[in-house]
C-alpha positions in Angstrom: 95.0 120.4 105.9 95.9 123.8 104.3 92.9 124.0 101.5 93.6 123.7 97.9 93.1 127.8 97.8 95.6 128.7 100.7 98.8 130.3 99.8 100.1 127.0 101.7 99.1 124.9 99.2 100.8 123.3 96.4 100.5 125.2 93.2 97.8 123.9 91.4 98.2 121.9 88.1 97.2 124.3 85.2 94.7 121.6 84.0 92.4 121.4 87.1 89.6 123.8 89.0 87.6 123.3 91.8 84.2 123.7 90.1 83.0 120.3 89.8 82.1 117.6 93.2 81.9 114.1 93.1 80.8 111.7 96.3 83.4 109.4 97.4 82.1 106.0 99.6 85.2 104.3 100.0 87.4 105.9 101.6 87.7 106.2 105.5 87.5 109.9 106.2 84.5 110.8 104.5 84.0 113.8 106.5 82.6 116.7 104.3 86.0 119.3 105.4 88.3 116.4 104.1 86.6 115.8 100.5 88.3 117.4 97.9 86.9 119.3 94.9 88.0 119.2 91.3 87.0 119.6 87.8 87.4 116.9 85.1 89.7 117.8 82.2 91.1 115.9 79.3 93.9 118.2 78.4 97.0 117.7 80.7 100.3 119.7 80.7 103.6 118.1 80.2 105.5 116.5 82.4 107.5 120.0 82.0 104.5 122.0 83.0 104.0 120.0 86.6 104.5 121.5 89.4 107.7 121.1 91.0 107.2 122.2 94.4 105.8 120.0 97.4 103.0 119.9 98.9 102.9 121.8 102.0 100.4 120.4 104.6 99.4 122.3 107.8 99.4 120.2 111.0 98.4 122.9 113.5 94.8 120.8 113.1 96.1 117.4 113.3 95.5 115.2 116.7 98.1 114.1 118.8 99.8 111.5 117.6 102.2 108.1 119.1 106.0 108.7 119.4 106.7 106.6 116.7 105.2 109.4 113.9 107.7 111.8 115.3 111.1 110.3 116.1 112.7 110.0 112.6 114.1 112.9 110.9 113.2 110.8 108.2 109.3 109.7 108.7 106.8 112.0 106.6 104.4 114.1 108.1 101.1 112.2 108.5 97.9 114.0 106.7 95.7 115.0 108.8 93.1 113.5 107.4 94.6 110.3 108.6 94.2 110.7 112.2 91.6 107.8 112.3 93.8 105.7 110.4 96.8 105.9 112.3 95.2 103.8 115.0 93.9 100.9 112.7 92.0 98.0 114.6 94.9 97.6 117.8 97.3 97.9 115.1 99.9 101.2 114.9 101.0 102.6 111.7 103.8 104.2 110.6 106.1 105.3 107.9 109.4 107.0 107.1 112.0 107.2 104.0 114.8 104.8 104.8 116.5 106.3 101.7 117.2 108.7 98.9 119.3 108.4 96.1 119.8 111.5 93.0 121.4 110.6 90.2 122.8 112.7 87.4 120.2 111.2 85.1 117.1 113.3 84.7 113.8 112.4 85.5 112.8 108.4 86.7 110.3 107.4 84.7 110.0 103.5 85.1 110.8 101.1 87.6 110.3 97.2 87.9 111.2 94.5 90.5 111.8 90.9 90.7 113.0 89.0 93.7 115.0 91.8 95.7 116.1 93.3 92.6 115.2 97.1 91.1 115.6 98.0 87.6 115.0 101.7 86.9 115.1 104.5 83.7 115.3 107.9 83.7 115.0 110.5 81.2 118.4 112.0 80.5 120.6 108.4 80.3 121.1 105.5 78.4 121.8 103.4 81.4 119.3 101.0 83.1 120.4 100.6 86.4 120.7 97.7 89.0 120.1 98.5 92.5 120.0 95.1 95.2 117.0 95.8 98.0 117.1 95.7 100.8 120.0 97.4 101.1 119.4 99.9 98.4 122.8 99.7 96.4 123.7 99.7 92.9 124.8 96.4 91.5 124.8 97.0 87.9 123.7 98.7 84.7 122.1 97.9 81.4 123.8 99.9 78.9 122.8 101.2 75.3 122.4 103.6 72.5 119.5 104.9 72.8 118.0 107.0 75.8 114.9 107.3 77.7 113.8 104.6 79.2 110.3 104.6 79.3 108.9 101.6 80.6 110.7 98.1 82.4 109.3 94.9 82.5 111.4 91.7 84.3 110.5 88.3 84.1 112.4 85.2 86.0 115.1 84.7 82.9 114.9 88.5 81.1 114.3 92.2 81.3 112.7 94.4 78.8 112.9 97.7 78.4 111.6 100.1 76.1 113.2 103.4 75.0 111.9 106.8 73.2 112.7 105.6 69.7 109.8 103.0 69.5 112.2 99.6 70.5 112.6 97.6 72.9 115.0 96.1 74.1 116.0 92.9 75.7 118.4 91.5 78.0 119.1 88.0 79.8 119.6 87.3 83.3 121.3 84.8 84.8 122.9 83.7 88.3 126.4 82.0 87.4 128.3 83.6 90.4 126.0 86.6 90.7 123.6 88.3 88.9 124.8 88.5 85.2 122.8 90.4 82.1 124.0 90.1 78.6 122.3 92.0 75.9 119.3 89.3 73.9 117.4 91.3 71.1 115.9 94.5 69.6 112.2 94.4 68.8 111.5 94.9 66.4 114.8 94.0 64.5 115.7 96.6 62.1 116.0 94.0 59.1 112.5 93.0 60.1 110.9 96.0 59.9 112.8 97.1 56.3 111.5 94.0 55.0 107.9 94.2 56.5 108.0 97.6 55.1 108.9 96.8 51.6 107.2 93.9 51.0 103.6 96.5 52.1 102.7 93.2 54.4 103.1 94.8 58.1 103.4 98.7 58.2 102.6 98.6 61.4 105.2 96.1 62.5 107.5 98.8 64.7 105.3 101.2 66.7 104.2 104.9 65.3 104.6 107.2 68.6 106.4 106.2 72.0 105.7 103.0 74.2 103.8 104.2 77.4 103.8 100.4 78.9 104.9 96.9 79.2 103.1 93.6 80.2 104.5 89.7 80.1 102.0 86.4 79.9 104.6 84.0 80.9 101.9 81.1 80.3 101.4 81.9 76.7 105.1 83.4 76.1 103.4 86.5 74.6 105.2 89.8 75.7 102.1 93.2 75.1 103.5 97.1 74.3 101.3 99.6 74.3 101.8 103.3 73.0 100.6 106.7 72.0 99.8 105.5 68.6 96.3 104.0 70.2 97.5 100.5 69.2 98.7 97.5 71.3 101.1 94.7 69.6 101.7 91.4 70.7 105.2 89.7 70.4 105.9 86.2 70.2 108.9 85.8 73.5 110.5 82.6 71.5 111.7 84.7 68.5 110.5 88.5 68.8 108.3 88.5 65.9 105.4 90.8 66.2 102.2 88.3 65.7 99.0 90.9 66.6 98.5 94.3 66.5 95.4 95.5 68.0 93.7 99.3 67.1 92.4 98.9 71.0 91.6 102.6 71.9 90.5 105.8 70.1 92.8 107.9 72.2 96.3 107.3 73.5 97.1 104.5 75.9 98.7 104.8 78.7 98.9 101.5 81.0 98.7 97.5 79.9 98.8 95.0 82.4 98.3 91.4 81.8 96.6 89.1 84.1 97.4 85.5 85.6 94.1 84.2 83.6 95.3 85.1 80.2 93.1 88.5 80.2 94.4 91.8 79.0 93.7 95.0 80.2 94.7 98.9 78.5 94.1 101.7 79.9 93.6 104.9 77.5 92.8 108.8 77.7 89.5 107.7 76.0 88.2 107.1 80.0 87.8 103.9 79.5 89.6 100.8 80.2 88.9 97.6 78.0 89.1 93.9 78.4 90.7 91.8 76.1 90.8 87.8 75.8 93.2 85.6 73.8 91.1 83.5 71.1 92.4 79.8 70.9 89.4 77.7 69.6 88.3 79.5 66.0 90.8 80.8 63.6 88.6 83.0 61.9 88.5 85.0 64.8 91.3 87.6 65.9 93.8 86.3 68.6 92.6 88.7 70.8 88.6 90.1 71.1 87.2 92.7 73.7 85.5 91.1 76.6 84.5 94.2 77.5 84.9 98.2 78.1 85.0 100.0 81.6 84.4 103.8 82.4 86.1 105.6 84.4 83.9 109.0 84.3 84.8 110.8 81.8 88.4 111.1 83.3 91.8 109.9 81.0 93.1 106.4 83.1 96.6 106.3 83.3 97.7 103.4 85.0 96.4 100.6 86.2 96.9 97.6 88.7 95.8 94.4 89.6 95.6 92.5 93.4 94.4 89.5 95.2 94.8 86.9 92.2 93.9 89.5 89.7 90.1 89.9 91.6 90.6 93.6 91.9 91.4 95.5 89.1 92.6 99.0 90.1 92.9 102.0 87.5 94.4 105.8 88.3 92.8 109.0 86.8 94.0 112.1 85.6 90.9 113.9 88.1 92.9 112.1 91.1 90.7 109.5 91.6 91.5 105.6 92.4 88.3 104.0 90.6 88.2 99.9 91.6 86.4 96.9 90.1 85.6 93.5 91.6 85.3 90.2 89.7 82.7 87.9 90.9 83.0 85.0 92.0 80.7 83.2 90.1 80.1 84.9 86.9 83.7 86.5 86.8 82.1 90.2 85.8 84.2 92.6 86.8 81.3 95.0 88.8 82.4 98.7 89.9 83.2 98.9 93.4 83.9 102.5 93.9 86.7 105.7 94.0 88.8 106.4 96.9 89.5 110.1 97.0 92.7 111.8 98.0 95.2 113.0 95.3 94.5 116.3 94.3 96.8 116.3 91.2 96.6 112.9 88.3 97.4 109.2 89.6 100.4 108.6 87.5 101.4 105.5 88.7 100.1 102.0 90.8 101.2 99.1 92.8 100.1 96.5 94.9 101.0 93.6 96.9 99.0 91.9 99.7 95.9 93.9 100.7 98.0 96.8 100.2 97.9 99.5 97.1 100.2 102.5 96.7 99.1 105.3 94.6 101.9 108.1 93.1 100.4 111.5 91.8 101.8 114.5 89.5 101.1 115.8 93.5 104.4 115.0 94.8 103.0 112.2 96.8 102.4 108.6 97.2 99.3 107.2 99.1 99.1 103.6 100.9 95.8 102.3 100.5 95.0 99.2 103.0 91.8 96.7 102.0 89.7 95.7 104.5 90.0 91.5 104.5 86.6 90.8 104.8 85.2 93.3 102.7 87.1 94.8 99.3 85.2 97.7 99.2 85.9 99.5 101.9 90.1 101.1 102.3 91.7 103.1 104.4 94.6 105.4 103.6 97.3 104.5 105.9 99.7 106.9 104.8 101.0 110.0 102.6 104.2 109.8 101.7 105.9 113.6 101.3 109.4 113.6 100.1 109.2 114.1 96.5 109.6 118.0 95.0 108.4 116.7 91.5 105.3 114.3 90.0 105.4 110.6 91.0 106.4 108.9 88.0 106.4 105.2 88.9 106.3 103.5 92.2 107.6 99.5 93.2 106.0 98.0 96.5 107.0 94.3 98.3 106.2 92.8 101.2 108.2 93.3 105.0 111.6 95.5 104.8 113.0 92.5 103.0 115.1 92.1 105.9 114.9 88.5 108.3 115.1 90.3 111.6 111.6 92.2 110.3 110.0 88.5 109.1 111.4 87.0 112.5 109.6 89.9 114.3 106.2 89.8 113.1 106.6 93.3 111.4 103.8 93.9 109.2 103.4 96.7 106.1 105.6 96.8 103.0 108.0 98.7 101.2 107.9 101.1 98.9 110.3 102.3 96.1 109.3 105.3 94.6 110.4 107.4 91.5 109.6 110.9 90.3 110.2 113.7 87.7 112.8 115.5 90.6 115.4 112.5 89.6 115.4 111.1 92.9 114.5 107.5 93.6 112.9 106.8 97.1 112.5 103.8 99.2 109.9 104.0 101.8 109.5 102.0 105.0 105.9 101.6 105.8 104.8 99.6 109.6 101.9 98.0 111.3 103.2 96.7 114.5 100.3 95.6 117.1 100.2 97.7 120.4 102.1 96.8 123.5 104.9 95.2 121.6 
């Protein structure tokens, strides 16, 4: 791998130096030549101020590798640091871009799936558009007013989005004859708010700087925003009313995500992520209390993830590093498990499914992270996806190719739909086929 001072390196982002080390004990190649240096800084760029040039990797140190890493004109380079992985247990990995799309519509900056079906928003549009997996092809768009879609949430029945003036807005889906959306709600809705704000009861009902994030409890109908303005607000699904808003960070936040058990969990440039719980039994209580407040050394988190019924709770730095708690079994404490080192540029963006976790970095690049089965601490980086010329905004990852011929032949892995700051939207084929078949 070229080092991080080559002139074959990508240009470095303006808020990190190579003056600080930190010990990584998670991650397969723990090799000191493949352990990557970096400071810790609070003050990132812009999304303007990223570099917008891959990363350029130099192979001429890489071990042979199988056939199947080298027949695509499509299949990524694999990191050399991932020789050792790409012979995992008798299994062989591989990977490749199965397609690329560029739209006229700026920069992608959220994406969100349900059942075969991508929703994505971009910077420069007012559209929302509709793509059909596996396939890859557009079969609709959500249209507005306003621009910038910023974050995308879909549940079974509706899909949210939020946009750059501080709404969000809804849609419903439905299947009469094919996939239908017709336009639900504005939260909050403007005669609301001008009524809130008169009467001096709820100031706070429509948030103060932009959403950064989305999250749905579909048990207790509750849909969560977070934003810039530090706060998180809680809105009731049945008729859009903001019920909560919670002053949950000192600092910006940049990633909710709600959990199957009823917990919250934001994500700020504080370092820290907290734990929140929904109060049913005492009313003189707020409906939601911290549980409790995780560090994340000193470094802003911004994004977070969870896996394996919401036991592993995974949150992205702005230092590059993939910090990971487990809950026990017994107590149901979330303990710190470790950092798995590779990004040398801010985790942007998560996903998981399975035992598998894909990471997206202001880099250019996307990592796939596999967990061991028998024990969650220990990963191995299966594969770095290169493709990308700008920072990884948001990434979408499901199980097989989505294709019956794949499920019929035992193929293992996942896909991957990635989208970044370069406007193009990425979909990613990632194998683990057992040898001699």
């Amino acid at each position: 791998m070229a080092s991080l001072n080559s002139p074959d390196s990508s240009p470095p982002n303006i808020s990190f130096s190579i003056n600080q080390t930190r010990k990584s004990t998670t991650t397969s190649s723990s090799a000191p030549g493949h352990r990557l240096f970096r400071s810790i800084s609070t003050k990132e760029p812009s999304f303007s101020q990223f570099p917008f040039t891959p990363p350029h990797l130099n192979n001429n140190n890489c071990p042979s590798l199988p056939q199947s890493f080298h027949n695509s004109p499509t299949s990524s380079p694999l990191h050399p640091t991932l020789a050792a992985a790409a012979k995992l247990s008798d299994h062989l990995i591989s990977h490749r871009c199965v397609s690329s799309v560029l739209k006229k519509d700026g920069q992608i900056l959220s994406i969100a799936m349900f059942n075969e079906i991508l929703y994505t928003g971009s910077s420069d549009s007012n559209l929302v558009r509709i793509w059909k997996l596996p396939d890859f092809t557009e079969c609709g768009q959500l249209k507005t007013k306003a621009s910038m879609a910023v974050a995308l949430q879909v549940s079974h029945d509706k899909v949210y989005a939020a946009y750059s003036d501080c709404k969000i807005r809804v849609w419903r889906r439905s299947w009469d004859r094919g996939l239908k959306h017709s336009r639900l709600a504005t939260i909050p809705a403007t005669g609301s708010y001008v009524r809130s704000y008169i009467s001096g009861k709820d100031k706070m009902m429509k948030h103060m700087g932009p959403i950064t994030s989305l999250a749905i409890n579909i048990s207790d109908d509750l849909l969560y925003s977070s934003s810039l303005d530090k706060s998180v607000k809680v809105w009731r699904i049945s008729d859009f009313k903001c019920i909560e808003t919670i002053q949950a960070h000192s600092e910006p936040i940049n990633a909710i995500i709600a959990a199957d058990d009823g917990l919250l969990y934001t994500a700020s440039d504080d370092a820290t992520i907290k734990v929140w719980r929904r109060n049913f039994s005492r009313s003189d209580h707020p409906p939601h209390s911290l549980v409790v407040t995780l560090p994340a050394n000193f470094s802003p988190v911004k994004t977070l993830t969870l896996a394996t019924n919401s036991t592993l709770l995974y949150g992205g730095c702005s230092d590059g590093y993939l910090h990971f708690w487990l809950k026990g079994w017994f107590s149901g404490q979330l303990q710190y498990g470790g950092a798995l080192q590779g990004h040398t540029h801010a985790i942007m963006c998560l996903a998981s499914v399975g035992k598998y976790v894909v990471s997206g970095s202001a880099d250019s690049t996307c990592r796939v992270w596999a967990r061991d089965e028998v024990d969650c601490q220990l990963h191995t980086c299966l594969a770095v996806l290169i493709g990308h010329r700008g920072p990884v905004r948001c990434v979408a990852a499901f199980f097989g190719s989505g294709s019956e011929e794949a499920v019929e032949e035992g193929d293992g892995g996942c896909t991957i739909c990635s989208g970044s700051l370069d406007g193009v939207l990425k979909v990613w084929r990632v194998t683990c086929t057992t040898n001699g078949t």
